[in-house]
MIGUBA-488531 format. One record per residue (C-alpha): residue number from 1; x, y, z. Coordinates in nm, 3 decimals, decimal comma. Last residue first. Example, Ala and Ser with C-alpha at 12.3 -4.5 7.8 and 13.67 -1.06 7.14 Angstrom:
+-----+---------+---------+---------+
:   n :    east :   north :      up :
+-----+---------+---------+---------+
:   2 :   1,367 :  -0,106 :   0,714 :
:   1 :   1,230 :  -0,450 :   0,780 :
+-----+---------+---------+---------+
***
This chain:
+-----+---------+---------+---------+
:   n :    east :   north :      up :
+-----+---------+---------+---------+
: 330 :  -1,099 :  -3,014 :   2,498 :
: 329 :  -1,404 :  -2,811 :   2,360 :
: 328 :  -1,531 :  -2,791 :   2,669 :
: 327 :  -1,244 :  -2,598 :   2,800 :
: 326 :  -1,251 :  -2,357 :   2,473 :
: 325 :  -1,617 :  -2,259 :   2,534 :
: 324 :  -1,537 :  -2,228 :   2,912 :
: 323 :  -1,280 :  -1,964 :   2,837 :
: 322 :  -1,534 :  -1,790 :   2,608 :
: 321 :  -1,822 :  -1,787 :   2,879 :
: 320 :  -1,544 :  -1,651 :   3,101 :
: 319 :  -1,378 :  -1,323 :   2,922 :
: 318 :  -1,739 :  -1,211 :   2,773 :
: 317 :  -1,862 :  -1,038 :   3,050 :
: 316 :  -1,580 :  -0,833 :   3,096 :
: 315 :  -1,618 :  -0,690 :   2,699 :
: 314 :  -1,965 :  -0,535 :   2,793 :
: 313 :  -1,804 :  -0,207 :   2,899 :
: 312 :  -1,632 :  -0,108 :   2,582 :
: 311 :  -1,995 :  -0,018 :   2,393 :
: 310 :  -1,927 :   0,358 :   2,395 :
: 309 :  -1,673 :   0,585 :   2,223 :
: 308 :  -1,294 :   0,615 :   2,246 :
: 307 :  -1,114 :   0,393 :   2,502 :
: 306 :  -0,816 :   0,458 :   2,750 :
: 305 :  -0,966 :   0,513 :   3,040 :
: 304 :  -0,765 :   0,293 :   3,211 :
: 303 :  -1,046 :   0,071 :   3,308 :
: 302 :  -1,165 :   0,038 :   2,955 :
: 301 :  -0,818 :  -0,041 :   2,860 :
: 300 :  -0,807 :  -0,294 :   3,094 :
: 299 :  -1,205 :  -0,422 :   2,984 :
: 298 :  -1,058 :  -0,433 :   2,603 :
: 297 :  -0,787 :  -0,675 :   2,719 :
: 296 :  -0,985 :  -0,918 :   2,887 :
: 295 :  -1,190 :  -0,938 :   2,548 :
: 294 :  -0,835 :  -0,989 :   2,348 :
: 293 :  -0,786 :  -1,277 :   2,660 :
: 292 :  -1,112 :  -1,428 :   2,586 :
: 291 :  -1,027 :  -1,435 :   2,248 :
: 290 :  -0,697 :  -1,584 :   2,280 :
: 289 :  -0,865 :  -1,844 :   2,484 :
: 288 :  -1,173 :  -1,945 :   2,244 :
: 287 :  -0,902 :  -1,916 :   1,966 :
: 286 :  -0,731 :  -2,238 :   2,154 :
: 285 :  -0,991 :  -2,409 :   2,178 :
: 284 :  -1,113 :  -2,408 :   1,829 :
: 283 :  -0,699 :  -2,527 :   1,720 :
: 282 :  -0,778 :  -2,839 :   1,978 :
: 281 :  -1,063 :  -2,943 :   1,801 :
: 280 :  -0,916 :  -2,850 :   1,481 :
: 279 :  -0,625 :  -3,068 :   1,551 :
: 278 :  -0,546 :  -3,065 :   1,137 :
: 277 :  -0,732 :  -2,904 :   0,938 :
: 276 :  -0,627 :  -2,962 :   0,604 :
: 275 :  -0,497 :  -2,671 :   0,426 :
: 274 :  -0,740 :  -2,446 :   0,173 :
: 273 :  -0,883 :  -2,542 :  -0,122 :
: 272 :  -1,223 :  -2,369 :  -0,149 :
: 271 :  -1,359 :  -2,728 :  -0,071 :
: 270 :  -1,133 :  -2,725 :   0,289 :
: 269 :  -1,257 :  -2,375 :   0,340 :
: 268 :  -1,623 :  -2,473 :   0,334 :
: 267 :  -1,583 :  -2,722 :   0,491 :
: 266 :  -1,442 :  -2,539 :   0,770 :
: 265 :  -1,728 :  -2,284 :   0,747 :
: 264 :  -1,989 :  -2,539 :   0,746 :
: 263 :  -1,849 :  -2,652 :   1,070 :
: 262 :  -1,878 :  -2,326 :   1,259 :
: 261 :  -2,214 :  -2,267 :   1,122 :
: 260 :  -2,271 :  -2,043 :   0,760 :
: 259 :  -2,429 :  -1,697 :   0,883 :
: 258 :  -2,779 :  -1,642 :   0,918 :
: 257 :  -2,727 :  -1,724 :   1,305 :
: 256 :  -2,569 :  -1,388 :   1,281 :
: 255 :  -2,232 :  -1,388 :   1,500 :
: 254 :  -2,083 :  -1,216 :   1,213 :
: 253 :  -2,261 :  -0,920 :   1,197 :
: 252 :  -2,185 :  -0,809 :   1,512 :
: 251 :  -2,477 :  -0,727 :   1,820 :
: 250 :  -2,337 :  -0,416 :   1,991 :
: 249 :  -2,032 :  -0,360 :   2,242 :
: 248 :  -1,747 :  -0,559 :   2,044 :
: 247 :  -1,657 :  -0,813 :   2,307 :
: 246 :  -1,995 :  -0,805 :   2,435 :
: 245 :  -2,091 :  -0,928 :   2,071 :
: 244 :  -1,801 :  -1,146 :   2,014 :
: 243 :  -1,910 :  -1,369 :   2,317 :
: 242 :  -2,196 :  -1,510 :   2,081 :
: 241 :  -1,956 :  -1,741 :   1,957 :
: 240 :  -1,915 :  -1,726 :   1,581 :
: 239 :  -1,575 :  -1,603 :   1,625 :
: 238 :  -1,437 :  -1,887 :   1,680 :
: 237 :  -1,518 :  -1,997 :   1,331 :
: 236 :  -1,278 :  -1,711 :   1,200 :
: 235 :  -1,046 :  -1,798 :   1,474 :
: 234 :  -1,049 :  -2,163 :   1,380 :
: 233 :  -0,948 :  -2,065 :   1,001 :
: 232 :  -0,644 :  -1,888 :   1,123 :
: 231 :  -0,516 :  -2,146 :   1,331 :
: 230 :  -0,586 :  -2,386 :   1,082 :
: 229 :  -0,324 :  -2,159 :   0,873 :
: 228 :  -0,046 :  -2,248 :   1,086 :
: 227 :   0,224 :  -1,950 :   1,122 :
: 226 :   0,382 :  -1,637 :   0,976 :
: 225 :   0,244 :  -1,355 :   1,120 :
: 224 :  -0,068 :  -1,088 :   1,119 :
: 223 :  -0,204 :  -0,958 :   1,484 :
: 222 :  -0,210 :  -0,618 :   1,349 :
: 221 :  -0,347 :  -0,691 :   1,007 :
: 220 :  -0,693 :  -0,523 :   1,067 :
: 219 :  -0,792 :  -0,485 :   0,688 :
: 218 :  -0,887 :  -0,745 :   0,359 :
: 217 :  -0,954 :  -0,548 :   0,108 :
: 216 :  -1,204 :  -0,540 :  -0,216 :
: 215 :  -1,363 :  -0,871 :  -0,171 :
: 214 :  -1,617 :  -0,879 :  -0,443 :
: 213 :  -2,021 :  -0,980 :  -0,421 :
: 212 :  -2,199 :  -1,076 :  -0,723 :
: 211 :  -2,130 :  -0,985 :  -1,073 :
: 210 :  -2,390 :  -0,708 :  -1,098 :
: 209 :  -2,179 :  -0,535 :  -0,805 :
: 208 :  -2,193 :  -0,622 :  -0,462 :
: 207 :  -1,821 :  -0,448 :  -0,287 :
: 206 :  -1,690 :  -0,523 :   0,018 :
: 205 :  -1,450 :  -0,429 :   0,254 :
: 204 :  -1,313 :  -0,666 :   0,516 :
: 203 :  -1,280 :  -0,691 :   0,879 :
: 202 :  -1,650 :  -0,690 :   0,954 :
: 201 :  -1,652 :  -1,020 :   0,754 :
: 200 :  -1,418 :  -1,233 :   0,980 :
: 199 :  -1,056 :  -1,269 :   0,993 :
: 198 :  -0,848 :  -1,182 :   1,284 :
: 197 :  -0,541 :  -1,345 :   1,278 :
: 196 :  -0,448 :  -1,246 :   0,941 :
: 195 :  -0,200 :  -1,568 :   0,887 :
: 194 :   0,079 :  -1,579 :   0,669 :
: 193 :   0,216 :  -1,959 :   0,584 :
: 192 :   0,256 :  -2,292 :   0,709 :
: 191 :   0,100 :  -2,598 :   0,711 :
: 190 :   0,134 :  -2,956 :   0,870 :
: 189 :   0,161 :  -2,803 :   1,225 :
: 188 :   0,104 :  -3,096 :   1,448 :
: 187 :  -0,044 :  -2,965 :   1,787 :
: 186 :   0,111 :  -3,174 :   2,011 :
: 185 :  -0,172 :  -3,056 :   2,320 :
: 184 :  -0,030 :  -3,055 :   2,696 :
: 183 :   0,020 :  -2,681 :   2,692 :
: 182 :  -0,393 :  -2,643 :   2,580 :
: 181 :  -0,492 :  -2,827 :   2,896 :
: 180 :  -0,234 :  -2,606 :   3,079 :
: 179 :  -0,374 :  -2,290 :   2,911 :
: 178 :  -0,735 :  -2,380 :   3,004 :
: 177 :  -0,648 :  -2,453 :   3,338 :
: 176 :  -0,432 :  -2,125 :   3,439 :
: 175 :  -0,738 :  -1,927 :   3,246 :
: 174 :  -1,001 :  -2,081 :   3,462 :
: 173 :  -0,769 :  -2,040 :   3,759 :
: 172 :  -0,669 :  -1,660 :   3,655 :
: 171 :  -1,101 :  -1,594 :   3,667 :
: 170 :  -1,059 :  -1,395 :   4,009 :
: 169 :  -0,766 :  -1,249 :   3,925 :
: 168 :  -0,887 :  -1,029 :   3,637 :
: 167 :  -0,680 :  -1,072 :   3,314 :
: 166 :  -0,473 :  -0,751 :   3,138 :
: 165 :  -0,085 :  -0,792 :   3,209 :
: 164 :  -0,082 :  -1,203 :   3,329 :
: 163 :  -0,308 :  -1,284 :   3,071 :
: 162 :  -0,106 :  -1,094 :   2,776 :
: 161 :   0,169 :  -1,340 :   2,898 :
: 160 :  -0,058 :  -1,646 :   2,830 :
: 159 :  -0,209 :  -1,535 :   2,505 :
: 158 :   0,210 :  -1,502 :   2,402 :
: 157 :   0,300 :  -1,808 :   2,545 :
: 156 :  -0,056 :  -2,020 :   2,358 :
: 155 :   0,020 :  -1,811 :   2,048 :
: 154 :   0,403 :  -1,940 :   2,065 :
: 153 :   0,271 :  -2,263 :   2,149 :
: 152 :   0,027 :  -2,278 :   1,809 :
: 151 :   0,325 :  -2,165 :   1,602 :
: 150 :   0,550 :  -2,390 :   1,650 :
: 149 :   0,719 :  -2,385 :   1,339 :
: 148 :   0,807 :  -2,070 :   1,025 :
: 147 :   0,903 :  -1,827 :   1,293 :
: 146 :   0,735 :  -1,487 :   1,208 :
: 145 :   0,777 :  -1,204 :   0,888 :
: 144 :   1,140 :  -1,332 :   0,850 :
: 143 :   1,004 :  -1,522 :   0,536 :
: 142 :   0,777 :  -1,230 :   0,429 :
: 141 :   0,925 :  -1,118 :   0,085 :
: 140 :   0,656 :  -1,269 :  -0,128 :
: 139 :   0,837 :  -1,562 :  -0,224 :
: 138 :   0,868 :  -1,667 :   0,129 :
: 137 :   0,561 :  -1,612 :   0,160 :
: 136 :   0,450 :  -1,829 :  -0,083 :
: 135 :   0,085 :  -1,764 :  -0,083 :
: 134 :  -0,153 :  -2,059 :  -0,055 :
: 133 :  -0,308 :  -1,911 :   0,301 :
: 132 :  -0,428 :  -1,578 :   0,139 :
: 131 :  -0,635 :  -1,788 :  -0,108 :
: 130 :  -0,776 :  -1,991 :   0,145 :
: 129 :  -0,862 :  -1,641 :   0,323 :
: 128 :  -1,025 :  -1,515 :   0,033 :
: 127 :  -1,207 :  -1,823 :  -0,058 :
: 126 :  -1,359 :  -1,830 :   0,292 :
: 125 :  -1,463 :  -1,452 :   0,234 :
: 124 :  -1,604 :  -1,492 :  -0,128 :
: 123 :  -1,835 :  -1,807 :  -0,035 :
: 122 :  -1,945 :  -1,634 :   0,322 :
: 121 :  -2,034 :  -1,330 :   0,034 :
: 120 :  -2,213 :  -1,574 :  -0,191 :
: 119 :  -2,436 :  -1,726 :   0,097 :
: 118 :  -2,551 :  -1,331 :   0,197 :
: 117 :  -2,608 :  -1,210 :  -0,151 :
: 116 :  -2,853 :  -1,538 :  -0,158 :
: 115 :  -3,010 :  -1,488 :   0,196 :
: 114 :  -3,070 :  -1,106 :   0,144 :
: 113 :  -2,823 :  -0,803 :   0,236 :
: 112 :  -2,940 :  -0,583 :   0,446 :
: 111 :  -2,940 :  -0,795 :   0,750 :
: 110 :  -2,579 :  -0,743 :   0,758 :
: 109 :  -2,568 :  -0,410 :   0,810 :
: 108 :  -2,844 :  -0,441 :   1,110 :
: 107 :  -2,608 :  -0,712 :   1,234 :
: 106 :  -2,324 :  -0,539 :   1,239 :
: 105 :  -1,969 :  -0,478 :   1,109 :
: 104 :  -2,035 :  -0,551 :   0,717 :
: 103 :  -1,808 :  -0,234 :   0,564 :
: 102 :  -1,887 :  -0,146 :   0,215 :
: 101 :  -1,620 :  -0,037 :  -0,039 :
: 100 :  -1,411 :   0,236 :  -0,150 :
:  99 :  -1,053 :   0,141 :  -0,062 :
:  98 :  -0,903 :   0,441 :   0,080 :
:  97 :  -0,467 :   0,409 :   0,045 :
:  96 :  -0,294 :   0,347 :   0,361 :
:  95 :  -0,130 :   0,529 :   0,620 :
:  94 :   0,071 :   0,386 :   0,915 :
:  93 :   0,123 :   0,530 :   1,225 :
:  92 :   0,370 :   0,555 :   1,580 :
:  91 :   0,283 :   0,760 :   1,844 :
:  90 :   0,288 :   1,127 :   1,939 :
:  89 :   0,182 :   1,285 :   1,629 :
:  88 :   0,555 :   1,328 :   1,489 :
:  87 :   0,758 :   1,260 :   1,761 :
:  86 :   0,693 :   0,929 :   1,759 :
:  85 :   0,890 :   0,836 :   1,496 :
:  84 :   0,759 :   0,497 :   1,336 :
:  83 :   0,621 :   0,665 :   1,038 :
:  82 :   0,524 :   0,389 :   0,749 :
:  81 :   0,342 :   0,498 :   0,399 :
:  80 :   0,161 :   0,468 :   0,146 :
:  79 :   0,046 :   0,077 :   0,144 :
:  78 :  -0,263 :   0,013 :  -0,094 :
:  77 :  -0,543 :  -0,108 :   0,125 :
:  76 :  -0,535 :  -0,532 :   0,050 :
:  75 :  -0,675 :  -0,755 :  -0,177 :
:  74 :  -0,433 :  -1,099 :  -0,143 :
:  73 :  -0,243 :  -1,078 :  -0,546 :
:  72 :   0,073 :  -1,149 :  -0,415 :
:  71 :   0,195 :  -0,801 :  -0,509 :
:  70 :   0,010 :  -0,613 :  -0,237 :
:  69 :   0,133 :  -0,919 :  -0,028 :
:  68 :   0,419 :  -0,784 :   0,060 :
:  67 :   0,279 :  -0,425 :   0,166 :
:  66 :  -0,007 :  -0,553 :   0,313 :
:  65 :   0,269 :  -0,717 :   0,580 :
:  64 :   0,504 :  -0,497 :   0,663 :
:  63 :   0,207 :  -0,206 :   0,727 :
:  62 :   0,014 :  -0,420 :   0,968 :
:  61 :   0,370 :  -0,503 :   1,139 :
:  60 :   0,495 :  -0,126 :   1,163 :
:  59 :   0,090 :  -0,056 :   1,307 :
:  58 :   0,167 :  -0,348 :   1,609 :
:  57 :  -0,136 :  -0,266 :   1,837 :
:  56 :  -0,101 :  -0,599 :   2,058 :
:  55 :   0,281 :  -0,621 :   2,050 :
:  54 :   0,350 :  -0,507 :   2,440 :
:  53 :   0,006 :  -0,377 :   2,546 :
:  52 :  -0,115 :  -0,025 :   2,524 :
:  51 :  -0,356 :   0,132 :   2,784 :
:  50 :  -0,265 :   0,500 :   2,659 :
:  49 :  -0,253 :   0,729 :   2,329 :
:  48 :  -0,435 :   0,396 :   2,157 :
:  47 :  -0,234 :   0,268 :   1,880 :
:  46 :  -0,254 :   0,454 :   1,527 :
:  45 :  -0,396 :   0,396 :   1,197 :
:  44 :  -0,426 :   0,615 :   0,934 :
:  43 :  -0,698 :   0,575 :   0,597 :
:  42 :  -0,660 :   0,756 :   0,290 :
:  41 :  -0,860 :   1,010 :   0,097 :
:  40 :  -0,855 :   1,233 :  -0,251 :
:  39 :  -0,992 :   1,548 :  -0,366 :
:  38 :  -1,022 :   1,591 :  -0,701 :
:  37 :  -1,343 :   1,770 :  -0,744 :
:  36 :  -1,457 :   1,822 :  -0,401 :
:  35 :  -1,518 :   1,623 :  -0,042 :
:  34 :  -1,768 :   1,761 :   0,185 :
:  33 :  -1,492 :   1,728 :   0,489 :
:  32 :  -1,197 :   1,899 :   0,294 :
:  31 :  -1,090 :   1,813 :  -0,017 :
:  30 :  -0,719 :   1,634 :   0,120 :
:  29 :  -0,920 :   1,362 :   0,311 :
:  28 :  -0,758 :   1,147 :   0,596 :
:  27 :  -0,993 :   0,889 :   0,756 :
:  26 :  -0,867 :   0,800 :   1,128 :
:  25 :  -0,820 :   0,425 :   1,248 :
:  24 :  -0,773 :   0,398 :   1,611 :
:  23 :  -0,573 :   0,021 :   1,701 :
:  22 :  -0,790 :  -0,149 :   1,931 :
:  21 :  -1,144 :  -0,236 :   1,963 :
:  20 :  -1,274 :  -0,131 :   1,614 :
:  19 :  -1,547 :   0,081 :   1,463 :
:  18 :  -1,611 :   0,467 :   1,416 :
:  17 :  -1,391 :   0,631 :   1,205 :
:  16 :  -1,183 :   0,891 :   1,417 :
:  15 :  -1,201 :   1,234 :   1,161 :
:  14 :  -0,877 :   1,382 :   0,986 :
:  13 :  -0,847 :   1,679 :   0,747 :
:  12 :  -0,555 :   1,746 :   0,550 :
:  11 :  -0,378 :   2,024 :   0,379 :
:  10 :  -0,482 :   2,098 :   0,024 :
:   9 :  -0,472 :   1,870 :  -0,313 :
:   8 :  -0,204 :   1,634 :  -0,172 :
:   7 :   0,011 :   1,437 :  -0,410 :
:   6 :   0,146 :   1,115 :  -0,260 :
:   5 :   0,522 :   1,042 :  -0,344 :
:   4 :   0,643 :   0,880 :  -0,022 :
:   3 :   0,771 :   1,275 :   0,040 :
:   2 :   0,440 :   1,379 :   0,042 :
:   1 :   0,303 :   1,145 :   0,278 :
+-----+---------+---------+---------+
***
């Protein structure tokens, strides 16, 4: 960090911040755990010491991408700095600057904030990620960040080959017909640019000043890439299913039936100016299965021990209800 031109008050400090089903995000602070007079912090993020799958906890791509679009004008951490030499900690990280703001993860968080804050901050976050989706990323730097085409059967390949490492036998037939049904789709990419793959409000920071509320970063860029955008909007709605709670262990902010429905969120995103979306039903179904195969995921890592905290033995229950969801939406 020092030699990426950060200036450190006093050797660090590290705690595990609590939240998140992958990647381990630590808090770095140079004043010591009570803070002091110019004492600074930043946030690293690591994979998990065990349980990793090929690509799923990709830190070198999170820090690729904020990085380019720190200067496309997309509120991200500031980017300090990559290490991709194990030898250092044991595993690959990435540090980032600490952006002060609020963190939305769960529904007693977001029942804190009332109906009208609530409304305006759905408003901010679909307006955030249509105003992700209109960068040039070519322009930004990013045009080897992913393949430019295809991008919905690359997901459905990848999804698929995660399956095969992490899924439980018994519910491989579901899975087989869901990604056949999805195989035989011609999705018709019409857009293309970076997609988070993971949006939702628990993966932002926020701020709710006197001016209403403020996106102040947009985090979790792991499964980041060049692709279709309506992919990117359909996970967001996706996420609305009441699977993401086992998936994350508690009840999440986002599956709040306070929240803006799955279709009021695409309209919303249409009116904020985003792409058209084009085979939504089909782009729905889709997230359903990649979900279902993140939740599958969780429950092998769970297995292997590999987990930090409590609330990772719920995500089983999820993998099936999901893969319905995205069977009945075809």
């Amino acid at each position: 960090m020092a030699e990426a031109g950060e200036q450190l008050a006093s050797p660090l400090t590290a705690r595990l911040i609590a939240g998140g089903r992958s990647n381990l995000t630590y808090r770095l602070d140079d004043g010591g755990s009570d803070g002091g007079e110019g004492a600074r912090a930043w946030v690293l993020r690591m994979p998990p010491r065990v349980g990793r799958t090929p690509s799923a906890h990709d830190v070198a791509r999170e820090f690729r991408v904020t990085s380019a679009l720190a200067g496309a004008g997309v509120p991200v951490a500031r980017p300090v700095v990559l290490c991709e030499d194990e030898s250092v900690i044991g595993l690959p990280f990435a540090v980032a600057a600490f952006v002060e703001g609020r963190s939305v993860q769960s529904r007693a968080d977001l029942d804190r904030l009332d109906d009208p804050t609530l409304e305006a901050t759905t408003a901010r976050l679909v307006e955030t990620l249509a105003g992700l989706h209109a960068v040039d990323h070519v322009a930004a730097g990013l045009e080897r960040f992913g393949r430019p085409d295809g991008y919905a059967a690359r997901q459905l390949r990848r999804w698929s080959g995660q399956w095969e490492i992490v899924g439980d036998p018994a519910l491989t037939p579901l899975a087989t017909d869901l990604a056949g049904r999805l195989g035989a789709v011609a999705f018709d990419q019409r857009s293309t640019g970076v997609v988070h793959g993971d949006y939702r409000i628990d993966n932002t920071l926020l701020s709710f000043g006197e001016a209403g509320p403020r996106v102040e970063a947009v985090v979790d860029w792991e499964l980041s890439t060049i692709g279709d955008p309506v992919a990117d909007v359909a996970m967001m709605c996706v996420y609305r299913h009441d699977g993401l709670d086992l998936v994350l262990g508690s009840p999440s902010a986002w599956t709040s039936d306070r929240l803006a429905s799955p279709d009021e969120l695409a309209a919303a995103y249409e009116a904020a100016g985003g792409v058209p979306l084009v085979d939504w039903d089909a782009h729905l179904a889709l997230g359903y299965y990649k979900l279902a195969v993140i939740a599958a995921g969780i429950d092998h890592r769970y297995r292997a021990g590999a987990t930090h905290g409590e609330g990772f033995d719920s995500a089983a229950r999820a993998v099936e209800p999901l893969l319905v969801a995205g069977r009945e939406r075809l």
